[in-house]
N, C-alpha and C positions, 0 to 999 in steps of 0.2 A: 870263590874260595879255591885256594891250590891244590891238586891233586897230592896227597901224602905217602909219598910211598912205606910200604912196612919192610919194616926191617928185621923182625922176629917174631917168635907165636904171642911171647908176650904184650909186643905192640899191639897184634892185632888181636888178641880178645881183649885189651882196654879199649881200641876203637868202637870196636862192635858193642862194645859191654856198655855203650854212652845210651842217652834218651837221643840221641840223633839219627835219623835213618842214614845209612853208609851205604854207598852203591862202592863196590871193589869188581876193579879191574886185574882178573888173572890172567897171565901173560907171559911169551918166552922172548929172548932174542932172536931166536931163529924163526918166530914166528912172521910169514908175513903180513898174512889178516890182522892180528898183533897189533902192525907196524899202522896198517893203513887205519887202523881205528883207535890208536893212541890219541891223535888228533883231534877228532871227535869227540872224543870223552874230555878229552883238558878243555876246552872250547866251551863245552857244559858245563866241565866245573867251572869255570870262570864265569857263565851265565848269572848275571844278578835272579832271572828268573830261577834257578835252582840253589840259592845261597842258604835254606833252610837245610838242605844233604849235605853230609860229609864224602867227599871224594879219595879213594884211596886205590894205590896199586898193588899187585901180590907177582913176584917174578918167580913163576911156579918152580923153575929152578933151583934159583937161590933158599927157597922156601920149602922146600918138596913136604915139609911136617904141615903146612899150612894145608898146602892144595891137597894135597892125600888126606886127609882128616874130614875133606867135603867132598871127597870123591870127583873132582875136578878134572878128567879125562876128553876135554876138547878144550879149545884153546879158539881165538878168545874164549873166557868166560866170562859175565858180568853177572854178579850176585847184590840181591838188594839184604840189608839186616838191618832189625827196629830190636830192641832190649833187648840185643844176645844172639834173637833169632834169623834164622835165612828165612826171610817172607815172598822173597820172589827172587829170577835170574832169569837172565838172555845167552844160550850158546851162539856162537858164530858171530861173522861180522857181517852185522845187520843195523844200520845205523834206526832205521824206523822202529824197531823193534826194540832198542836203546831205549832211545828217545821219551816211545811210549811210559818203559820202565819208571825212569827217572823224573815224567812228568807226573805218574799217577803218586808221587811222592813230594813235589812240591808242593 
């Protein structure tokens, strides 16, 4: 499945607000850990083994009502949410640590 990027708060509490678990990737351009773990995460979502998550990006910049609203102060962030809720997250680029996330939700 394709990574989705949001595009407003509205998008993304309809994402989150689904029965699907949504792992979102927050993120800047000037980030460079960011940069090296974009890859990473699109690679997963693209995984048939992870096709049951919804994959989505948040460009804390562009967003800053998003990322402020979860208190999102390091970068990467990766947060997991099941009906609304944030039920887990990964700071840093830690590709194991991802991985884990995203598997204990497949």
């Amino acid at each position: 499945m394709p990574v989705t990027p949001v595009e407003s708060l509205s998008d993304f509490q309809a994402l989150i607000s689904s029965n699907d678990v949504v792992v979102v990737d927050f993120w800047a351009t000037w980030c460079g850990p960011c940069k090296a773990m974009s890859p990473v995460f699109e690679k997963m979502a693209s995984s048939p083994e992870f096709s049951a998550i919804k994959f989505a990006k948040v460009n804390v910049d562009a967003h800053a009502d998003i990322s402020q609203g979860l208190e999102i102060s390091s970068l990467p962030t990766f947060l997991a949410f099941e009906n609304g809720e944030k039920v887990n997250g990964v700071v840093g680029a830690n590709t194991s640590a991802l991985q884990e996330l995203i598997q204990k939700y497949a």
